[in-house]
N, C-alpha and C positions, 0 to 999 in steps of 0.2 A: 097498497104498496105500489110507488111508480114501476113503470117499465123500464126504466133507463138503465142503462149498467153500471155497478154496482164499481165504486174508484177501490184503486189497489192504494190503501195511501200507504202501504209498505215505501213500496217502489219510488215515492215521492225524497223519502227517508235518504239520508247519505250515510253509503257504508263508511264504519268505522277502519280506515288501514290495519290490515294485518301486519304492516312492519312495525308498529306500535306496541304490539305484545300484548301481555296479560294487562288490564286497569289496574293502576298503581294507587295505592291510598297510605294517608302521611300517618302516623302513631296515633290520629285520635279518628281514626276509621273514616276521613274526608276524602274522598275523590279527588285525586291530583290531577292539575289542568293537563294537557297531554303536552299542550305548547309549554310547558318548565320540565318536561322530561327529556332527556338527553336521546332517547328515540325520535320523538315529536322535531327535535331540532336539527336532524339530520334529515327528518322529510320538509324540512323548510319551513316550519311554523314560525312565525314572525314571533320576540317577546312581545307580550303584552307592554301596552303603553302605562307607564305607571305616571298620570297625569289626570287631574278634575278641575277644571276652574272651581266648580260648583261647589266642590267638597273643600279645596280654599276658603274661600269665602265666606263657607257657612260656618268652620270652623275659626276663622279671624276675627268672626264677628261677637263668636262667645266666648272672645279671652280665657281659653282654657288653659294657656300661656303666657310670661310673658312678653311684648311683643316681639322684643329682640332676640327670643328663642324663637320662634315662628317657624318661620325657614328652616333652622335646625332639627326641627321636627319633623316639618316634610320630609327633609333630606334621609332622616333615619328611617322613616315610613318605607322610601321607592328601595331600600335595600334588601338583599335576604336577612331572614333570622336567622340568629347562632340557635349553634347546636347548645340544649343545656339537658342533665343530668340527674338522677338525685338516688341517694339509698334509703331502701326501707328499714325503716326505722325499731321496725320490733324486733328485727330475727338478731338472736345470738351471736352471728358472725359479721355483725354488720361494719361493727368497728375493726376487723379482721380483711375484711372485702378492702374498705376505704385504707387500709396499712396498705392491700395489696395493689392498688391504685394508684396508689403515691409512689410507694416504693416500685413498683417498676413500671407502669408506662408514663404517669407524673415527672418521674424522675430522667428517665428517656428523654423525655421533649426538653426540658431542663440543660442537660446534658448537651444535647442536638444546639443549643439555644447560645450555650457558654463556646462551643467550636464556631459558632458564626452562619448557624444556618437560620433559616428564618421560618420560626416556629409562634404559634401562639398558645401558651401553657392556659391549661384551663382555670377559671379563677372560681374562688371557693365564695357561693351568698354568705357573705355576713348573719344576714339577718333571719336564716333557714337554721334551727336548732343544732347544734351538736356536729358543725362541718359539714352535715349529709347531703348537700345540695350544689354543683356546680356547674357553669355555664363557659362554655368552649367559640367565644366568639368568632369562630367563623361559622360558614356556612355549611350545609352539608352537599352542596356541590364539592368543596375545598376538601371535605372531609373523606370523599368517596377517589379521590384522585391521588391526594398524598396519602404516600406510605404508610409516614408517621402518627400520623389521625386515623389511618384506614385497620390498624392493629388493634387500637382505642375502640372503634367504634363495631369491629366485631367482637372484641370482649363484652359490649355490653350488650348487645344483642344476644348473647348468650345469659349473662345473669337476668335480663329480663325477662326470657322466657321460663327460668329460673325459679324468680320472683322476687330475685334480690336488687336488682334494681330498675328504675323507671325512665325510661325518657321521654320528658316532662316540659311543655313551656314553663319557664321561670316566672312569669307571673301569674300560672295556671296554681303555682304551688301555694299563695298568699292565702285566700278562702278558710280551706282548713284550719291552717295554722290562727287566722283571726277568733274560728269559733272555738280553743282551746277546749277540744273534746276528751274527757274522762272516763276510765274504764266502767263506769258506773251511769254516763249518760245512757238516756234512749234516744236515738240520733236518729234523721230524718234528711235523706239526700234526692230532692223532690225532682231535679230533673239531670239525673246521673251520668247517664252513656257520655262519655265513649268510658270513662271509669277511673280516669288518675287522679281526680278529687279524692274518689271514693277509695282510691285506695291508701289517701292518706289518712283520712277517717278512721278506717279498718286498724291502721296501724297504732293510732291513737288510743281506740279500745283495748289493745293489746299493750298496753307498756308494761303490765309485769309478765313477762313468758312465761311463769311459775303458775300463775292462776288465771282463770277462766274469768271474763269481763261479766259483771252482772249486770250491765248494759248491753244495746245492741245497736243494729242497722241497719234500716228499710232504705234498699237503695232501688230510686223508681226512675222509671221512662216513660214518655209517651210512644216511644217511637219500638213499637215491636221486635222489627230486624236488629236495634242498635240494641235491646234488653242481652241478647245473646255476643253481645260483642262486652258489654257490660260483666257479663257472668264469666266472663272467659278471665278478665281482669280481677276478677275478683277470686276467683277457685285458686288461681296463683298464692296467695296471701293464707291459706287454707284456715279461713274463720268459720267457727260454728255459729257466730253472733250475728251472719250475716242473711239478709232475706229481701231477695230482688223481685218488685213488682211491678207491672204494666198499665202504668191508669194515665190522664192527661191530670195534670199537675195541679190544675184550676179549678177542680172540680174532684180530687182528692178524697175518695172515702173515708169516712175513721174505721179506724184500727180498736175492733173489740178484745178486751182481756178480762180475768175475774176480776173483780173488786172483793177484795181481803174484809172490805166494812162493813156489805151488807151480807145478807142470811143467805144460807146456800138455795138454788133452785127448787119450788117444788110444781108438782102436776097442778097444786091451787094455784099459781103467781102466775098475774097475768103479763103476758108478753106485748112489748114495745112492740109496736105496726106490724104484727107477727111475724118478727125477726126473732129468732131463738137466739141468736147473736148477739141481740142489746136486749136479753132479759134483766128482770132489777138485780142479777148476780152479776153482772156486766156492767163495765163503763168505759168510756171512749178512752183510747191512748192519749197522753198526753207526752210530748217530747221536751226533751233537756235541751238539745241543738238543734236548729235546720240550715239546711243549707240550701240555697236558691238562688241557682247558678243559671238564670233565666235563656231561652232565647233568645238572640240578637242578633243584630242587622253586622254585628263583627268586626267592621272598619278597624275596631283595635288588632287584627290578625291580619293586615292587609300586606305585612313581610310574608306572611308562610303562606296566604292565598288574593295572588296579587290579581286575579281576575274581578275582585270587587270595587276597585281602581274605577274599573268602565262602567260598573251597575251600579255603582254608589249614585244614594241619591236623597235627601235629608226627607222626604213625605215617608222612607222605608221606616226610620223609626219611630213618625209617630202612628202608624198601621202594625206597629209592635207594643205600642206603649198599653192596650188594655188588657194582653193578653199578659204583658210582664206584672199589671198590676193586680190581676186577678189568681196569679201563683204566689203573688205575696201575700195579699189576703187569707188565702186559703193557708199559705207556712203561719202565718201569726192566727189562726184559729185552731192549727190541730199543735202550736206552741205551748206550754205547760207556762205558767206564771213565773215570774224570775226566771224563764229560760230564754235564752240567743237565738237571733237568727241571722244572719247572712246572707246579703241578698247583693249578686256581683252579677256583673256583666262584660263582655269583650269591648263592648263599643264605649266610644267618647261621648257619645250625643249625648249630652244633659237629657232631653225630652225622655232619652230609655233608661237616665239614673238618676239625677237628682229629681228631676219631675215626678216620678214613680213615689221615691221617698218623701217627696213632699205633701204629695196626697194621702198617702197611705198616714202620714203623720197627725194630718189635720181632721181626717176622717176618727182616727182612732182617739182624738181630745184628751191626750194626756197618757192613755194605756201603754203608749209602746214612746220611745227615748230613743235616741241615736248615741252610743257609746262611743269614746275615743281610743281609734285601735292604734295611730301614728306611732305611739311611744312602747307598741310590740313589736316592732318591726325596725328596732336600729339598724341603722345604715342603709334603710329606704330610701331611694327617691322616688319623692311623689309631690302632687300640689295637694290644697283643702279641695273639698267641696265647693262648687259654685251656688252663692246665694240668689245668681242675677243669670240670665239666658235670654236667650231669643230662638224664636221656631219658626219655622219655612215650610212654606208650600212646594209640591211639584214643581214647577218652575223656576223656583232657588230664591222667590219672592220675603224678605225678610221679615217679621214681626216683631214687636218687642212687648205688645199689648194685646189683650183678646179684641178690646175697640177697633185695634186696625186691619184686622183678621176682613175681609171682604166675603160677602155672601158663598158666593160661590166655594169660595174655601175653608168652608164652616163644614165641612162635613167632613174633613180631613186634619183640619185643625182644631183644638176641642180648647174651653175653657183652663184645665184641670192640665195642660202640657204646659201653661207659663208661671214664672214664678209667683208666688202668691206674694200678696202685695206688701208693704210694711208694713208693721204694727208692732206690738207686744205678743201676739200670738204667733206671727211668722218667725220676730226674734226669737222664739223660746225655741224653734226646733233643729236649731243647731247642725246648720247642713253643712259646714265648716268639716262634721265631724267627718264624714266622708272624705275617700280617699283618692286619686284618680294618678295611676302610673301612666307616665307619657313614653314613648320608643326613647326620645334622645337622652333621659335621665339614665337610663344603663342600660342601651343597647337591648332593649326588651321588645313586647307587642306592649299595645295599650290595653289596659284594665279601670273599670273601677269597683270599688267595695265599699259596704255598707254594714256595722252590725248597728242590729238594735236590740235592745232588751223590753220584756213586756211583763210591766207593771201593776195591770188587772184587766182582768177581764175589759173586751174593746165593747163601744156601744150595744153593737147590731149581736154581740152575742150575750147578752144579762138576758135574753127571754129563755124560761126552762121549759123543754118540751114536759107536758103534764103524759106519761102512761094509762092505763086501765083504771087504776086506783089512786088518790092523791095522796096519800101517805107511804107510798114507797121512798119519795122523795130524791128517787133518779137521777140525776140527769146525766143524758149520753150526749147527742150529736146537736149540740145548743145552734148548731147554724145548718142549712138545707145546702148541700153542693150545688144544687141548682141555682138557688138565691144568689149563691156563694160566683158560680159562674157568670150569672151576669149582672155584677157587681152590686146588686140591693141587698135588703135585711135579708133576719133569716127568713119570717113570715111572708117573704115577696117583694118584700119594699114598704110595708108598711109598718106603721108605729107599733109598737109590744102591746099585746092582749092586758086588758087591765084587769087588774090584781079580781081574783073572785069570777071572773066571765070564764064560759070553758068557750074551748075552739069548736068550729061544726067537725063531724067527723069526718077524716080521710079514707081517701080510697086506698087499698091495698097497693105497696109500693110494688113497680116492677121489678125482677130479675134482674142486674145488669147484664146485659150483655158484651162477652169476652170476644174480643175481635185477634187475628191471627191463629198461629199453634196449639191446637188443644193439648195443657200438658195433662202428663201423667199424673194419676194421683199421689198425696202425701198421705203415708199411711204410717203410724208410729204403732212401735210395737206396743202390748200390755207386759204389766208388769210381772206377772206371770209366765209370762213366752219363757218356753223352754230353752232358748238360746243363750239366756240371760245365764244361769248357769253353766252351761258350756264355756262360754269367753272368759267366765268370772274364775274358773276351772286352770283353764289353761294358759289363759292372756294374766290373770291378777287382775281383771278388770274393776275400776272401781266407779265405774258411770252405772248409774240407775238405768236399766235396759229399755225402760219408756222413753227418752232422750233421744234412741235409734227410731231411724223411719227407713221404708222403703218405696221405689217409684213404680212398684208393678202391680198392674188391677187385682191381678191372682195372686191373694194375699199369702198362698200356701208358697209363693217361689220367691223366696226372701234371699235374691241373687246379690244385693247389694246393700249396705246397711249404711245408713250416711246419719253422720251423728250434731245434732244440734245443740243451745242452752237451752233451760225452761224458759223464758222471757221468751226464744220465738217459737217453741214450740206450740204457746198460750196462744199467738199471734196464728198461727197456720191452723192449728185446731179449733179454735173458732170465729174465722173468717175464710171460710170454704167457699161459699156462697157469695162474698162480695167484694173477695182482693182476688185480684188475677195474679197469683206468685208461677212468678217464670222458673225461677230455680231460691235451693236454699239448704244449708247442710253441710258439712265434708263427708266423704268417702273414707269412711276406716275401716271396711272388712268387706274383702270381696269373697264368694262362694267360689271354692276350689275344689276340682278334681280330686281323686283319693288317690293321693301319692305315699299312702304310709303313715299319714300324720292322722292325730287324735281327735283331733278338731277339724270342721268339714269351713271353717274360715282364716284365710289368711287376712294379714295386715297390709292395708291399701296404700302405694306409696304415696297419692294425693293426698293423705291427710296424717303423715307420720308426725310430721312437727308437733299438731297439735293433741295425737291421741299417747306420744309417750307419756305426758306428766301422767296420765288417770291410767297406767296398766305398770304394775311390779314385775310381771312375770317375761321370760324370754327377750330378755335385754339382753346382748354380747359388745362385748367391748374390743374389738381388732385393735391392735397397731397399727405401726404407719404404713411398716409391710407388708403387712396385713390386709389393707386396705386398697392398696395400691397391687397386690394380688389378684382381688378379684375386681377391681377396675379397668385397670390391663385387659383383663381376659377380654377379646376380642370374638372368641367361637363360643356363641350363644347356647348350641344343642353339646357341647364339653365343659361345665363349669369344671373351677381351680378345685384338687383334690386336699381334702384334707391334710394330708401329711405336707401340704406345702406351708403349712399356715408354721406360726411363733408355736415354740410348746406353752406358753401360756394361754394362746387362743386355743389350741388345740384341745385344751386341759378343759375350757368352757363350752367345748362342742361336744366333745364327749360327754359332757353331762346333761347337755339339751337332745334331747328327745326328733326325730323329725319333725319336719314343718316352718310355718312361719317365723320368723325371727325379728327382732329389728336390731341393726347393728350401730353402733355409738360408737364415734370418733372421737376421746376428746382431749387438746394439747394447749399449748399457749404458741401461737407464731414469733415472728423474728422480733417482734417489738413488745412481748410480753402481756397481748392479749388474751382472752379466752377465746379457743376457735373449738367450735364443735360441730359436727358432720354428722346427720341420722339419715340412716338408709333403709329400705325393708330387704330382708335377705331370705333364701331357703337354704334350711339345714338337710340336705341328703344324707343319704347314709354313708357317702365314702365324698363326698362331696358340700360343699358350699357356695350358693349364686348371691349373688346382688345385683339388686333388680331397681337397675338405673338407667335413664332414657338418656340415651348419646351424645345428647349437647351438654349435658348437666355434668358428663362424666372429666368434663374439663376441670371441674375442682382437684 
C-alpha cells in the first residue's frame, strides 16, 4: 500500500444547493432536471438548449416522416408535454368519477371559455375505450399557475392516490390496450416499473367486478428500488391476481406450476437437475400475453425530459439494440402458442424497433407473425413501419449498408441493425405492420409498437430436455436463460442433440442468487387452520382459507392475512427457490386488539373492493346522511354516536354485534349512474367509525 495520502474525492464533489429543496421526480419515478424546476430557475439555471445537429440528420435521413412534416416535428419535440389523464377502468364508479369531471370542472373551463377567457378544455382519446382517457394540452408549468387548471389537477392527485385515476403519458396508454388482455389471460409484464402499463393490465383482468379473473399477472423489474415503486402502483388497484417479481428481463426464469396431465409426485419420480420445482408433476408456465416495454435510449420523451437533447447520440441505440433483443426472445419463449406479445419502445430509432423486429423475425422462420393493430386504435395518428433505415456511428457517420460499415466501426455497428435485404423472405415479414407515433400527429411523445403472434414453437426451442427417465415425457424449460441471454440455442449455440444420443451429464445447477432486500417469507395458511372457521363464522366468508398467506417468519403470529387466486398461489408455492417475488396479495384482515368483538380480525381497508363479493356477513348499508356523518367527523379519538345515524341505519346497527363492519353506499348520481362507495367501519357499542384515510374522504 503506497504512503501517499489518501484523496477525499468527496470534497472534489459539488454540493447540491439547499435552495433547491427536496429532488423532485415526474409520475413515472424519473429524476427531474433541477434546471426545469421553478427553484433551479430562480438560482439561475440556464434552460436547457433544445438543439442536435446530429439528432437532425440522423433522423432526416431515415424518413420516419414525411419530408415536409420534418420541421413540424422538431418543433413539437423542443416544446413541453401536456398534461393527459385517464380512469380506471374496472371500479364501479368509474363512469360516476368521469360524470363528475365533466360535470363540474369540464364544465367550469367550458363555462370560463363561453365568457371569453382563455382556457384550454381538455380533450377526450378517441381511440382509448369507453371516454376513460384524456389529454389537457398544456403544460404543467400552465397548469400549476392557473387557477382554473390548478383545481383540475388537485382533484386528480387525489383520485390517484385513491386509485381511481392515472396520470399517464398518452401514448404510454397504447401497449395495453394493443395486447387485448382477458380476465382468463396469464399475462406477463417483463419489464414493469414505474407501473401505469401495469395498471392497465390489472384493470383488464378485472372487467367483471363480480368475479375473481382465473387469470393473472407477473409484473417484473430488473431494477430493485423501481419493484417497490411498482408495488405501490399496484396495491392501489387492490388485485389478488397480481405477483410482482425482481429478475433482469433477458434471462427470465420460468415459472413452475402443477400439470393437471401428468400423475401426482412420488418419492420414486425422479427429479429434473434436482429442482423439486420442475418435477414430472411440473411444467413451465406458459402466458396468453406479454408485454415488452424494453429499455431505451427514449428521444421519443425528449418534451417531458429535455436534458437528452444534449446526450443524444445515434451509437446510444445501437449499445441498446442486444439487450432489447434478448428480452424479446426470452418474451416469445416463456409465450404460450397462439398467444401476443408486445414489444414497444419510447424511442424513434428504427435500430431499437424495427431492427429488433426484424431479427427476431427471421431468426424465428415463420414461428412468430407481425399482426395489424392500426385498425384498434381509430382516430390514431401514426405512420407504418419502416421497411428501409440507415445506422450511424459515434460521430453521426451515416450507413446504409453493412459493406459500408468501416473496420473500426464494426464493433459498434453489427450486421443484424440494417434492414435485411430484399427478397420473398424479407417481404413476407410485414414491418408495415408496425406502428410509430410522431409528437406533431397529436401533441404527444414519440412511441413505437409492435404486436406479434406465435405460431409454433421457434427453432432454438423444439429440443426437449430429456429428465432421469425417458418416458416421463416432460418437458419444462425447452431453452437455458443463459443460452437465452447471450443470444444462442438452448444447447449453447449448438445444433439439437440427435434423435436417440443422450447428453453428457450436468453439473448441479446453482442457487440463484437474490440481490437487494431480503423479503419476508410467503407463508399460506392450511386448510385446516383454525381461523378459517372463525372468519367463515363471522365475516360469511366464502374463500377457501388456503388462498390466505402471511408475511411473518413465526408462523404462530398471523398479524396480517393477505388473500390471493389459486393460479398465483401455485406460482409462489412452488417457485421459492428461484423467483425473487417482491410482493403479492391484498390485505383483507388485519389482527386487532380485543375491543369487545367476537372475532380477533378486523377487515383491511386496502383490500375492501375486492374482499366484499366472497363475505355475506356484516355488510351495512348507510344513507347519504349517513355517510356523510361519519365522514365529517373530524375527532378521531370521538366517533359519530349512534343515535345520530337514520332509524333505518340504526335499526342495522342494532342488530350487528361489535366489531368490524364493511359499510356500502349505494345510489345512482345526477346522470343516472350506479355510484357505489365501500368503506371498513367499526361498530362500537354506542358508537360507529369509518376508517378512511383524509384525502379519500373528499368523496
Amino acid at each position: 500500500m503506497g504512503a501517499g495520502k489518501r484523496k477525499n474525492y468527496n470534497k472534489s464533489r459539488s454540493k447540491r444547493p439547499r435552495q433547491l429543496g427536496e429532488k423532485k421526480f415526474d409520475e413515472n419515478g424519473k429524476l427531474i432536471d433541477d434546471r426545469n424546476t421553478d427553484e433551479g430557475r430562480q438560482l439561475g439555471y440556464k434552460d436547457i438548449v433544445r438543439e442536435n445537429q446530429g439528432f437532425e440528420d440522423y433522423y432526416r435521413a431515415q424518413h420516419i416522416c414525411p419530408d415536409e412534416e420534418f420541421e413540424q416535428m422538431i418543433k413539437a419535440l423542443q416544446l413541453d408535454l401536456p398534461a393527459s389523464f385517464r380512469i380506471t377502468g374496472f371500479r364501479s364508479q368509474a363512469k360516476s368519477l368521469l360524470n363528475v369531471i365533466k360535470g363540474e370542472y369540464f364544465k367550469e373551463m367550458t363555462d370560463f371559455e363561453k365568457q371569453g377567457g382563455k382556457v384550454v378544455v381538455p380533450k377526450c382519446l378517441e381511440w382509448y375505450p369507453e371516454q376513460l382517457a384524456y389529454q389537457l394540452n398544456v403544460t404543467r408549468k400552465d397548469i400549476r399557475r392557473e387557477e382554473i387548471y390548478f383545481k383540475l389537477h388537485n382533484f386528480l392527485i387525489a383520485e390517484t392516490e385513491s386509485g381511481n385515476t392515472s396520470r399517464q403519458e398518452t401514448v404510454s396508454m397504447i401497449p395495453p390496450l394493443v395486447l387485448d388482455v382477458k380476465p382468463h389471460h396469464k399475462v406477463l409484464d417483463m419489464c414493469a416499473a414505474p407501473g401505469s402499463k401495469t395498471g392497465q393490465l390489472i384493470e383488464a383482468l378485472h372487467q367483471d367486478e363480480n368475479e375473481l379473473p382465473t387469470g393473472l399477472l407477473v409484473a417484473n423489474d430488473a431494477d430493485n428500488s423501481r419493484c417497490y415503486m411498482l408495488t405501490h402502483q399496484a396495491k392501489r388497484l387492490q388485485s389478488p391476481c397480481v405477483l410482482i417479481t425482481n429478475h433482469d428481463a433477458s434471462i427470465m426464469p420460468n415459472f413452475f406450476i402443477p400439470d393437471p396431465n401428468n400423475a401426482p409426485k412420488t418419492d420414486a419420480t425422479p427429479k429434473a437437475e434436482n429442482d423439486e420445482a420442475t418435477g414430472p408433476s411440473m411444467k413451465a408456465l406458459k402466458f396468453d400475453r406479454i408485454l415488452c416495454d424494453v429499455p431505451c435510449t427514449g428521444d421519443g420523451t425528449m418534451r417531458k425530459n429535455p436534458d437528452i437533447w444534449t446526450k443524444w447520440n445515434a451509437c446510444n441505440g445501437a449499445n441498446l439494440h442486444g439487450v432489447q433483443f434478448r428480452i424479446l426472445k426470452r418474451g416469445i419463449e416463456m409465450l404460450e402458442i397462439g398467444g401476443r406479445i408486445v414489444y414497444s419502445t419510447c424511442s424513434l430509432n428504427p435500430v431499437e424497433d424495427e431492427a429488433v423486429i426484424a431479427r427476431m423475425l427471421l431468426e424465428a422462420e415463420g414461428c412468430v407473425e407481425l399482426v395489424e393493430i392500426a385498425d384498434t386504435l381509430p382516430g390514431l395518428g401514426h405512420t407504418k413501419g419502416l421497411t428501409t433505415w440507415v445506422t450511424s456511428d459515434k460521430k453521426g457517420n451515416i450507413y446504409k449498408s453493412w459493406d459500408e460499415v468501416p473496420e473500426e466501426a464494426k464493433t459498434l455497428v453489427r450486421p443484424h441493425m440494417f434492414p435485411p435485404p430484399p427478397g420473398d423472405n424479407t417481404d413476407k415479414l410485414n414491418l408495415h405492420k408496425c406502428i410509430r407515433i410522431l409528437p406533431h400527429q397529436q401533441n404527444t411523445g414519440g412511441f413505437f409498437v409492435a404486436l406479434l403472434e406465435k405460431k409454433a414453437q421457434c427453432p432454438w426451442e423444439k429440443q426437449v430436455k430429456k429428465f432421469g427417465n425417458k418416458t416421463n415425457g416432460t418437458e419444462a424449460n425447452s431453452t437455458s436463460n443463459e443460452a437465452t441471454a447471450n443470444g444462442g440455442a438452448a444447447n449453447g449455440g449448438k445444433e439439437g442433440t440427435p434423435e436417440g444420443s443422450e447428453e453428457p451429464p450436468k453439473k448441479k445447477p446453482k442457487v440463484p442468487k437474490f440481490f437487494g432486500f431480503r423479503e419476508d417469507p410467503y407463508i399460506y395458511l392450511q386448510k385446516d387452520d383454525v381461523i378459517g372457521p372463525e372468519l367463515e363464522a363471522y365475516y360469511g366468508l366464502k374463500l377457501s382459507i388456503d388462498l390466505f398467506l402471511t408475511r411473518c417468519k413465526d408462523e404462530s403470529k398471523k398479524n396480517n392475512l393477505y388473500f390471493t387466486t389459486e393460479a398465483v398461489k401455485d406460482i409462489v408455492e412452488n417457485n421459492k427457490e428461484r423467483v425473487k417475488i417482491i410482493n403479492t396479495g391484498v390485505k383483507a384482515f388485519t389482527k386487532c386488539e380485543h375491543k369487545g368483538s367476537e372475532c380477533d380480525y378486523r377487515i383491511a381497508q386496502e383490500g375492501v373492493l375486492m374482499l366484499l363479493n366472497h363475505i355475506s356477513k356484516r355488510k351495512l348499508y348507510p344513507s347519504k346522511s349517513d355517510m356523510e356523518t361519519m365522514l365529517l367527523n373530524s375527532d378521531f379519538d370521538t366517533p359519530p354516536e349512534i343515535n345520530l345515524m337514520t332509524e333505518e341505519f340504526k335499526k342495522q346497527l342494532d342488530e350487528t354485534s361489535t366489531g368490524s363492519v364493511a359499510l356500502i353506499f349505494k345510489d345512482k348520481d345526477q346522470f343516472g349512474c350506479d355510484l357505489s362507495v365501500e368503506i371498513v367501519g367499526w361498530k362500537g357499542k354506542s358508537s360507529v367509525r369509518a376508517y378512511v384515510p383524509k384525502n379519500e374522504r373528499v368523496h
